[in-house]
C-alpha positions as CSV (number, residue, x, y, z in Angstrom):
1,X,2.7,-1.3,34.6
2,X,3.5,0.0,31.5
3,X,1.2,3.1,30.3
4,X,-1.4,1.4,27.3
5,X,-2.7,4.9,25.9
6,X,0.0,5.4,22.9
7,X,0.0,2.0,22.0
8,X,-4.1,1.8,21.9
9,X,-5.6,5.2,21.2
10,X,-9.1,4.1,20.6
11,X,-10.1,2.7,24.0
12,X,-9.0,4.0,27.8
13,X,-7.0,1.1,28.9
14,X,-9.0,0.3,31.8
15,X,-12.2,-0.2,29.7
16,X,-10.0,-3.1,27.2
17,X,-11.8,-6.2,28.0
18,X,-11.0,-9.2,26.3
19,X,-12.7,-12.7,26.3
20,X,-10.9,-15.7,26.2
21,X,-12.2,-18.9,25.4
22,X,-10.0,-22.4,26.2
23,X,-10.5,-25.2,28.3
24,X,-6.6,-25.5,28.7
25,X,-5.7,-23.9,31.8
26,X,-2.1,-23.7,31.0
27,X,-3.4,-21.7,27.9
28,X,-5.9,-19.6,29.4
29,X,-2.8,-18.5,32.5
30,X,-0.6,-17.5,30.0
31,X,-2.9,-15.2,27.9
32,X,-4.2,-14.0,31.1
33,X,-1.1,-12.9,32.8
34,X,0.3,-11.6,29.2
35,X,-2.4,-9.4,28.6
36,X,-2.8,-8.4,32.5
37,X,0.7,-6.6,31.9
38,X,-0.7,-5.2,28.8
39,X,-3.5,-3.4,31.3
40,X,-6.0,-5.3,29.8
41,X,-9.1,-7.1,31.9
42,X,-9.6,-10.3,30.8
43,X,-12.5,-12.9,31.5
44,X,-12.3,-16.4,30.7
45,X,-14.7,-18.9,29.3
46,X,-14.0,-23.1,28.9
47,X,-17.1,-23.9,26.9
48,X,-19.0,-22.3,24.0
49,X,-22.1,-22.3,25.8
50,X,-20.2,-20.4,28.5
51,X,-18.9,-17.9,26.2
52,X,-22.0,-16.6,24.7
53,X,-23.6,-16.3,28.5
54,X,-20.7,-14.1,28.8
55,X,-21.3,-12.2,25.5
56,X,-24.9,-11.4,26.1
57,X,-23.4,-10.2,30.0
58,X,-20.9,-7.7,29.3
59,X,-19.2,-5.7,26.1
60,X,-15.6,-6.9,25.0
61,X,-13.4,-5.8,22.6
62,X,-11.8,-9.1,21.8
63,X,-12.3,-12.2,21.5
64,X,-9.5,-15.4,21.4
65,X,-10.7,-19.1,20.9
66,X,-9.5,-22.3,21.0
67,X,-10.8,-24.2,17.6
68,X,-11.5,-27.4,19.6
69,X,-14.0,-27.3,22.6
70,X,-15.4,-29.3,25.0
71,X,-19.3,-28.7,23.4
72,X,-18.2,-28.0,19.8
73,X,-15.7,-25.8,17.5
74,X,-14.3,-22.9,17.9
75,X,-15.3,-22.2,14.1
76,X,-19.3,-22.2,15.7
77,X,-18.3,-19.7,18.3
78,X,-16.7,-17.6,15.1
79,X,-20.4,-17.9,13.3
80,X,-21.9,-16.5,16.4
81,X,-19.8,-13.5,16.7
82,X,-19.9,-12.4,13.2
83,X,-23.6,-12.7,13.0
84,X,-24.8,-11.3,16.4
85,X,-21.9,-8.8,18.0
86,X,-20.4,-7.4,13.8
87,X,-18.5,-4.8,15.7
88,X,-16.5,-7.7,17.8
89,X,-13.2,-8.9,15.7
90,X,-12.5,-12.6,17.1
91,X,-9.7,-14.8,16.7
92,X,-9.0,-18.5,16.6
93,X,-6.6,-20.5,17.9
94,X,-5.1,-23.5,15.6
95,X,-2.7,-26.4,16.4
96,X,0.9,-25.7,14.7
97,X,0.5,-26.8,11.0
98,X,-3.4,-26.5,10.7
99,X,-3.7,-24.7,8.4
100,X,-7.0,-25.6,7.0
101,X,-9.1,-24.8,10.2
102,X,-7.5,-21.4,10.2
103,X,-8.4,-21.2,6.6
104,X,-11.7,-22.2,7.8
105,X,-12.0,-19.5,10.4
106,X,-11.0,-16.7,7.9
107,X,-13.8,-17.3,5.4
108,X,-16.6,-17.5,8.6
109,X,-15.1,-14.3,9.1
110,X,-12.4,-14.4,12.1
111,X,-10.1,-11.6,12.1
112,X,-6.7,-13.7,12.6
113,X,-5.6,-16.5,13.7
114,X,-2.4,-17.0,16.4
115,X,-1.0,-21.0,16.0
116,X,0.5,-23.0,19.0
117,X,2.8,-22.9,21.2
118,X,0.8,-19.3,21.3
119,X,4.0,-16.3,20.7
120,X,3.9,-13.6,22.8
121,X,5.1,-10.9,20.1
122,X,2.5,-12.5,17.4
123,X,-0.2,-12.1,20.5
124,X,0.6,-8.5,21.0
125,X,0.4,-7.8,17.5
126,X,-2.8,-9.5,16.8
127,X,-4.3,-7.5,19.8
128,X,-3.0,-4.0,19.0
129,X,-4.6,-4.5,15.4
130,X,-7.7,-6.1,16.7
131,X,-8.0,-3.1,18.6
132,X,-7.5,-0.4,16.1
133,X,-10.5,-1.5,14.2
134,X,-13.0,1.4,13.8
135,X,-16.0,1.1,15.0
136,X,-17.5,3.2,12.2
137,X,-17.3,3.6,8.4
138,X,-14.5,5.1,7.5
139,X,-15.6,7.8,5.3
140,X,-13.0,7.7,1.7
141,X,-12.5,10.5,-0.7
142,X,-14.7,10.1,-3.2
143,X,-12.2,9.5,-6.2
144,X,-11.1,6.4,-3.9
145,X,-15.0,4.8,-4.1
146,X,-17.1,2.4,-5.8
147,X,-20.0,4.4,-7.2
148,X,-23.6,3.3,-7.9
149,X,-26.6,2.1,-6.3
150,X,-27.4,-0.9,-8.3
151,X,-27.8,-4.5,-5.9
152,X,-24.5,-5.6,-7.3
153,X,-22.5,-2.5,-6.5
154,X,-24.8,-2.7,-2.7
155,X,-23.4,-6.2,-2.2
156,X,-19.9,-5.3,-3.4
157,X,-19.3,-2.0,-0.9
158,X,-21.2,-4.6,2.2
159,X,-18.4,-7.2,1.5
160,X,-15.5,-5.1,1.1
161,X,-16.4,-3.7,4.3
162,X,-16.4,-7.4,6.1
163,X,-13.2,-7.9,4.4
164,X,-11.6,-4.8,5.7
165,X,-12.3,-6.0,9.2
166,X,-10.2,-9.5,8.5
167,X,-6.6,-10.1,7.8
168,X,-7.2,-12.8,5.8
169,X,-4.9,-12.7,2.1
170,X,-7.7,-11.1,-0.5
171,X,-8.2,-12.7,-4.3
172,X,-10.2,-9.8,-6.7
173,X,-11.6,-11.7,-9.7
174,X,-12.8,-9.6,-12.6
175,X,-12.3,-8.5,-16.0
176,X,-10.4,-5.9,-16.9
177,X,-11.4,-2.2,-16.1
178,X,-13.8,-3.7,-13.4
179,X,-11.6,-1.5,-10.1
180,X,-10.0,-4.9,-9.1
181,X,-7.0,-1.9,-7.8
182,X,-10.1,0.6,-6.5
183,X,-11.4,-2.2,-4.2
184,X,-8.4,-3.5,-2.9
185,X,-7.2,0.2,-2.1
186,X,-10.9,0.1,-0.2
187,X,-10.1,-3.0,1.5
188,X,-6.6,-1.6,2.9
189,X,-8.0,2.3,3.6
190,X,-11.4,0.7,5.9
191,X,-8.6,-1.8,7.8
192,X,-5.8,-1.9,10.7
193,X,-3.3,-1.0,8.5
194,X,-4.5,2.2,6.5
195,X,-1.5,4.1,8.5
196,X,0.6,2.0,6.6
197,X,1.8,1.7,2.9
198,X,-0.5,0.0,0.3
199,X,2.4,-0.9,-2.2
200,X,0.6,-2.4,-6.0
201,X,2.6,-4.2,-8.3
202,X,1.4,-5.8,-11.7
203,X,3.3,-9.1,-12.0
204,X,3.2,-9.0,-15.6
205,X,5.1,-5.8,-15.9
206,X,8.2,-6.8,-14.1
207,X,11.3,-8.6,-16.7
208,X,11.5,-11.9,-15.4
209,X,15.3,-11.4,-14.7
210,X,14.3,-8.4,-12.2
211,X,11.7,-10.1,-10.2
212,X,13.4,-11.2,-7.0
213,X,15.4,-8.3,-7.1
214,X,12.1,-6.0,-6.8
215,X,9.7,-8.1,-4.7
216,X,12.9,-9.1,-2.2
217,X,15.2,-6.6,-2.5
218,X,19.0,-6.5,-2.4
219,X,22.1,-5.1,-0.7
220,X,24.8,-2.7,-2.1
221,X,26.9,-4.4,-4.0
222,X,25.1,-7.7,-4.4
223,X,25.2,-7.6,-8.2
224,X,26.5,-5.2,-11.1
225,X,24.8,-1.9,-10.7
226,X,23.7,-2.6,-7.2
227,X,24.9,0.9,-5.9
228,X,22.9,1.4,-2.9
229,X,20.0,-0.6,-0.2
230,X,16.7,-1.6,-2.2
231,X,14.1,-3.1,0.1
232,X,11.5,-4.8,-2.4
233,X,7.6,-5.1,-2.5
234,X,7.6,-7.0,0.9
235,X,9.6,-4.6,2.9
236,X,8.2,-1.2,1.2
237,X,4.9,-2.8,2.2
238,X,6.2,-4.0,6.1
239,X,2.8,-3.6,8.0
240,X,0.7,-2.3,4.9
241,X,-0.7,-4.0,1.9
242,X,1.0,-5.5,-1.1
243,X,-1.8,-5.9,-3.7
244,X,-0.5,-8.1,-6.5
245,X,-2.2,-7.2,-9.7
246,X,-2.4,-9.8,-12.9
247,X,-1.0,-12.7,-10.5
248,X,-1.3,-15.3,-13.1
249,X,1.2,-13.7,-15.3
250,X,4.1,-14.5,-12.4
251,X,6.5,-17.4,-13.9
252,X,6.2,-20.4,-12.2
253,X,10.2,-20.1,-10.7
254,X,9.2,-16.7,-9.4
255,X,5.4,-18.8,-8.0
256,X,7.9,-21.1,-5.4
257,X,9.9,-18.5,-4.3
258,X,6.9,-16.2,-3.0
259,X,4.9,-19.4,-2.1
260,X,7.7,-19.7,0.5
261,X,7.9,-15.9,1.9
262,X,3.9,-16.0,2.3
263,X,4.3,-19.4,4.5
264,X,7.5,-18.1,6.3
265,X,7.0,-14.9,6.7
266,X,10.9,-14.1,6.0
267,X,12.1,-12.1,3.4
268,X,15.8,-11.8,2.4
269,X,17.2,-9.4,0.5
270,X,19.9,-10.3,-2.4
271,X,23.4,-10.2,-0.9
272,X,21.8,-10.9,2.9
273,X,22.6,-12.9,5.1
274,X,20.1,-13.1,7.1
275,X,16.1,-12.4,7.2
276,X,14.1,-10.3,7.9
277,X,10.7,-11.0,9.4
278,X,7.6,-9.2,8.0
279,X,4.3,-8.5,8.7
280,X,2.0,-8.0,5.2
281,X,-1.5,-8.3,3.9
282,X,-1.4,-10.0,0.3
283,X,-4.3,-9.0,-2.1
284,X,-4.1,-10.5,-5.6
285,X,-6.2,-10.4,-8.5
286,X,-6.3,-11.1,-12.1
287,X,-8.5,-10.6,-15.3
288,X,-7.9,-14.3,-16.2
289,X,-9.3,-17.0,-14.3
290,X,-6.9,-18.6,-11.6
291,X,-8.2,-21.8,-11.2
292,X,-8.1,-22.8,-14.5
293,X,-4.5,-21.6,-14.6
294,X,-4.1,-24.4,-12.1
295,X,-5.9,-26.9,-13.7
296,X,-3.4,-26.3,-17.2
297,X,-0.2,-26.2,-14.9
298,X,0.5,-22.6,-15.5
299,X,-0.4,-21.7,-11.4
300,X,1.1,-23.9,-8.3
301,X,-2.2,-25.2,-6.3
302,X,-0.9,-24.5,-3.4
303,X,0.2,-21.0,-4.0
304,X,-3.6,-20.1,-5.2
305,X,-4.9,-22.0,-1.8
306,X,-2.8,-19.3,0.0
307,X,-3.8,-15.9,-1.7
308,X,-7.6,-17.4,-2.8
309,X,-8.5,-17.8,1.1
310,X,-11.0,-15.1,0.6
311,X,-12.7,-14.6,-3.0
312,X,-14.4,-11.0,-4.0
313,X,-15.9,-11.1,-7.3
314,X,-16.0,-7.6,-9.3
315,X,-19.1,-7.1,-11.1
316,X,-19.1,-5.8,-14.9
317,X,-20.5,-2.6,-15.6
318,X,-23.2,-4.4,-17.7
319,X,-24.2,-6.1,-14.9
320,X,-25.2,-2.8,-13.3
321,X,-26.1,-0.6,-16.3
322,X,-28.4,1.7,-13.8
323,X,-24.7,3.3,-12.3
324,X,-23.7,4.1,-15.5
325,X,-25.2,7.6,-15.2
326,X,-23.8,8.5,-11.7
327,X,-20.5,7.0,-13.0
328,X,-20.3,8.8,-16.0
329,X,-21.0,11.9,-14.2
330,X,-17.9,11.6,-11.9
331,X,-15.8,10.8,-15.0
332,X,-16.8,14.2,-16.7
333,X,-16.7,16.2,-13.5
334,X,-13.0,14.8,-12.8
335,X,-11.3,15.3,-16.7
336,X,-13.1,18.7,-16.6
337,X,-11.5,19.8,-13.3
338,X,-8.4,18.5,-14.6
339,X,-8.0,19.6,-17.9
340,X,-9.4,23.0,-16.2
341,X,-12.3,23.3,-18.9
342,X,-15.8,24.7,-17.4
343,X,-17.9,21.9,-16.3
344,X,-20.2,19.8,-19.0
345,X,-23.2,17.3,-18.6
346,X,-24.7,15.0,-20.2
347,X,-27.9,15.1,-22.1
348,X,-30.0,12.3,-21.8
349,X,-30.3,10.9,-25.1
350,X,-26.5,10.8,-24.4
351,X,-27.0,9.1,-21.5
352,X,-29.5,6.6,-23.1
353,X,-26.8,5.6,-25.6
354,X,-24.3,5.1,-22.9
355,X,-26.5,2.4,-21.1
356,X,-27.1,0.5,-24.3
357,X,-23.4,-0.7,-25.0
358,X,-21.9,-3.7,-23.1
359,X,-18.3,-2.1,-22.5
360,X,-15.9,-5.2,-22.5
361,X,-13.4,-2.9,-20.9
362,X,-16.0,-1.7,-18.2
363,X,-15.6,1.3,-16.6
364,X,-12.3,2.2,-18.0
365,X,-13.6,2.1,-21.5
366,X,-16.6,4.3,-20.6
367,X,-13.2,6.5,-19.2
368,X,-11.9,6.5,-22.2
369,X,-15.4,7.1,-24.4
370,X,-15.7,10.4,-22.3
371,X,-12.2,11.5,-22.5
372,X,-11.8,11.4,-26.1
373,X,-15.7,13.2,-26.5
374,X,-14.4,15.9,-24.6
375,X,-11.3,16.4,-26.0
376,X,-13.4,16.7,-29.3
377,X,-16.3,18.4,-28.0
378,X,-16.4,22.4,-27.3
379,X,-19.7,22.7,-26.2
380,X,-20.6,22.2,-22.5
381,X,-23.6,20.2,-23.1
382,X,-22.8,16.4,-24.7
383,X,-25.7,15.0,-26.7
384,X,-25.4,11.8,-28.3
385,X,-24.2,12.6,-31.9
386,X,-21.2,14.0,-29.9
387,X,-20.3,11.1,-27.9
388,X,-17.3,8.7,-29.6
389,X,-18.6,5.8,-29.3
390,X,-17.1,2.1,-30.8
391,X,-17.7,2.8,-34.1
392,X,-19.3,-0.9,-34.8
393,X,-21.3,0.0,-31.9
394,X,-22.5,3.2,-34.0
395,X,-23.2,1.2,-36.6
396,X,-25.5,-1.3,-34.9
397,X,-27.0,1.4,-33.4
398,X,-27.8,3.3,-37.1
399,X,-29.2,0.0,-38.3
400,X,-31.6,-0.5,-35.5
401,X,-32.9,2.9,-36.4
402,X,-33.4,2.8,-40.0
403,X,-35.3,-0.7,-39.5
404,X,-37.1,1.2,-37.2
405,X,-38.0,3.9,-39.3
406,X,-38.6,1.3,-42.2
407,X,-41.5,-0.6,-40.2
408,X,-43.1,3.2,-38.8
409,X,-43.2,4.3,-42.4
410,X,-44.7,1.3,-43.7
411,X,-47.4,2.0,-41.5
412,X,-48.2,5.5,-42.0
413,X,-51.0,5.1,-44.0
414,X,-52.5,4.0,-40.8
415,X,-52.3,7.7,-39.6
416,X,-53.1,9.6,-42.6
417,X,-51.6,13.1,-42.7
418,X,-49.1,12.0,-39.5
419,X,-45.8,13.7,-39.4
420,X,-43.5,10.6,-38.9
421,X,-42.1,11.8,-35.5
422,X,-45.6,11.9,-33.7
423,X,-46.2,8.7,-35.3
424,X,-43.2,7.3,-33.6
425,X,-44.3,8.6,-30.6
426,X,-47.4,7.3,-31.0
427,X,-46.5,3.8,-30.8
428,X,-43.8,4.4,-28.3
429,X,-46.9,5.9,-26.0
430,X,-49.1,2.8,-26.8
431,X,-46.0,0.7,-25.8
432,X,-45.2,2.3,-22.5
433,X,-48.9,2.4,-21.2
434,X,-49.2,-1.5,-22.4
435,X,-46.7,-2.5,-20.7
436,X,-47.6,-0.3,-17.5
437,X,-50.9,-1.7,-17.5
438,X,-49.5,-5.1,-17.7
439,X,-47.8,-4.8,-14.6
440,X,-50.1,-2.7,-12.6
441,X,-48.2,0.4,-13.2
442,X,-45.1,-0.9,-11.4
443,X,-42.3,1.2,-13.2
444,X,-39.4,-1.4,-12.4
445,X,-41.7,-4.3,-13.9
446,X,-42.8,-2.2,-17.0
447,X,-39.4,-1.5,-17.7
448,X,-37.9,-4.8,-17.5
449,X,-40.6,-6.0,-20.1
450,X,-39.8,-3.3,-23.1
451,X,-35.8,-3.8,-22.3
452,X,-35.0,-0.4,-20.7
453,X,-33.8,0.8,-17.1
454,X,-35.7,2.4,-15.3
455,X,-34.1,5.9,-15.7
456,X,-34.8,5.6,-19.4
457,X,-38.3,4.7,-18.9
458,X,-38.9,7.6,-16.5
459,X,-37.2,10.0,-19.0
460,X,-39.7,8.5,-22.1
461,X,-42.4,9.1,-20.2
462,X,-42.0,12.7,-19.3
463,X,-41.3,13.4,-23.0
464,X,-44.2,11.7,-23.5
465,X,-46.7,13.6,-21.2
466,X,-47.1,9.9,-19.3
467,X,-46.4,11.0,-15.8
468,X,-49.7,12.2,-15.0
């Protein structure tokens, strides 16, 4: 018997137990006598209702089911796992062709899927990934994470994490600056295949003339300055990730051409003969949205059906103004250690202004704000004056003010012999403890009803004298 250890480091090859789940018996002999020689134990279930008396029995760290079963689908055994044993990866297995109950057993949240007549090689590799999985987190650096606390950027990290434990082809929708590359870097680093490359390509960089050349490859000689081997995207990424960034912009000749190396899983290099079998993760995303590229013609349908079997939706830094602060505090800390400057912060009335513009280039843009400040501010504290905002957005901003200022000092007679900044604060006072009393002194509430965050409310009301 062939020593296990080097090919599965994570578990002592006499405690690898794997469930199998078929009521074929010709089926269940052969997975059972391949995976025996692999040193693997392996227990057999025919029924659904058989397989979860054997979950709840013993610990496995696999699980391979038929989709049809004699008391119900394999895609209800999927549901089970995922939502009872998380730290289980199962896989289904489909009739040749199906693709749609494989589809099916992706988005419930199946790890793979293996289609008959079952292949030994794909059943080996499916089981050595399957068993690299890590248990736990895998911690990242932090330049390589998605920062914030708000429920979107919560909900965000919690899926990417599911998604990491899947093979299933990835498509990132979000606008531009969102960390459409950030989370797919996520996705490959928590997975399998974080040993491996994670090769990112935008699609709408690449000449059209050049494009099978660099996603296939070619051979020396195959064309006029062809003076040595290339392996393209798919080979450079063999066993990695190839995250496909702005897929919408691909031409629709270029569309039919990868539609057919997804499906085959063959690649062949300009000047080939023959091809080359490869084993890749496809991530895609765009700014634009694909499905109406469909609906107008510019995307094949049943291209997007094959890279859209999983959707993550980025969130737009408006929709989670309350990271802004910890996000712009990783920004300055980075361009300060690399432009080798001593360290600056942020004041808050710098930080209030931040979390009042809508950035339609999300977090990039607030990148770019803070780059240029610094590169025009000496001082290593940045108030707001200092900060280089939009300048339309500065403008709003100044009008807002004045009206402000306008309505207060139309009042002043009110408060007779009141200089006009305690008469501001005045009424900002009588507006924070209205609004607190409102809501029974629930900060969160209070906030929500004068328009602010939190944070900004909590700053006002220590200027204030409120928090007592």
């Amino acid at each position: 018997m062939n020593n296990t250890n080097n090919a599965y480091p994570q578990h002592n090859s006499s405690s690898i137990k794997i469930l199998i789940v078929d009521d074929e018996p010709d089926i269940i002999e052969l997975l059972e006598l391949t995976l025996a020689r692999m040193g693997m134990d392996v227990v057999s279930a025919q029924s659904i209702d058989a397989a979860k008396t054997q979950l709840k029995s013993q610990h496995f760290q696999l699980c391979l089911t038929d989709m049809r079963l004699p008391d119900g689908e394999g895609l209800d055994l999927v549901k089970h796992v995922t939502q009872y044993y998380t730290d289980l990866p199962i896989a289904v297995i489909t009739a040749y062709g199906s693709t749609e109950n494989a589809v099916a057993a992706l988005k419930a949240g199946a790890f793979d899927y293996l289609s008959k007549p079952v292949g030994l090689k794909g059943l080996r590799d499916l089981v050595k990934s399957a068993l690299s999985i890590p248990t736990l987190e895998q911690p990242l650096p932090a330049q390589r994470m998605l920062l914030g606390n708000s429920p979107p950027m919560h909900q965000l990290r919690a899926t990417i994490e599911k998604l990491a434990r899947s093979q299933a082809a990835v498509y990132i929708n979000g606008e531009s600056g969102s960390g459409k590359e950030l989370a797919a870097r996520m996705i490959h680093e928590k997975s399998t295949r974080h040993t491996q490359s994670f090769i990112a390509v935008n699609c709408g960089a690449i000449p059209e003339n050049l494009m099978e050349s660099e996603f296939f490859g070619y051979r020396k000689g195959a064309f006029t300055g062809a003076d040595k081997d290339h392996d393209g995207f798919f080979l450079m990424a063999q066993g990695g990730t190839l995250f496909l960034d702005e897929v919408a912009d691909l031409p629709l000749a270029m569309q039919v051409k990868l539609l057919r190396v997804i499906q085959e899983k063959q690649v062949r290099r300009i000047g080939d003969t023959q091809e080359k079998g490869i084993d890749v993760r496809i991530i895609s995303a765009t700014h634009k949205k694909l499905s109406q590229c469909v609906e107008s013609g510019q995307f094949r349908q049943d291209l997007y059906y094959r890279l859209n079997v999983i959707e993550l939706d980025m969130p737009s830094l408006r929709e989670m103004r309350e990271d802004i602060p910890i996000i712009a505090e990783k920004i300055i800390a980075k361009l300060c250690r690399e432009s080798g400057r001593p360290s600056c912060r942020l004041r808050n009335e710098a930080v209030e202004l931040l979390m009042q513009y809508d950035y339609p280039g999300n977090v990039r843009e607030l990148e770019n704000i803070l780059e240029r400040t610094l590169a025009l501010c000496t001082d290593t504290e940045i108030g707001r004056n200092e900060l280089q905002m939009p300048e339309k957005f500065k403008a709003s901003i100044k009008t807002i003010e004045t009206s402000q200022i306008e309505t207060a000092s139309s009042h002043l007679s009110d408060e007779e012999g009141l200089p006009l900044q305690d008469f501001l604060d005045k009424l900002e006072k009588d507006s924070i403890e209205k609004a607190l009393e409102q809501n029974r002194y629930n900060r969160t509430k209070a906030a929500k009803v004068l328009g602010i965050t939190v944070r900004s409310l909590r700053y006002r009301m220590e200027r204030l004298g409120l928090n007592s």
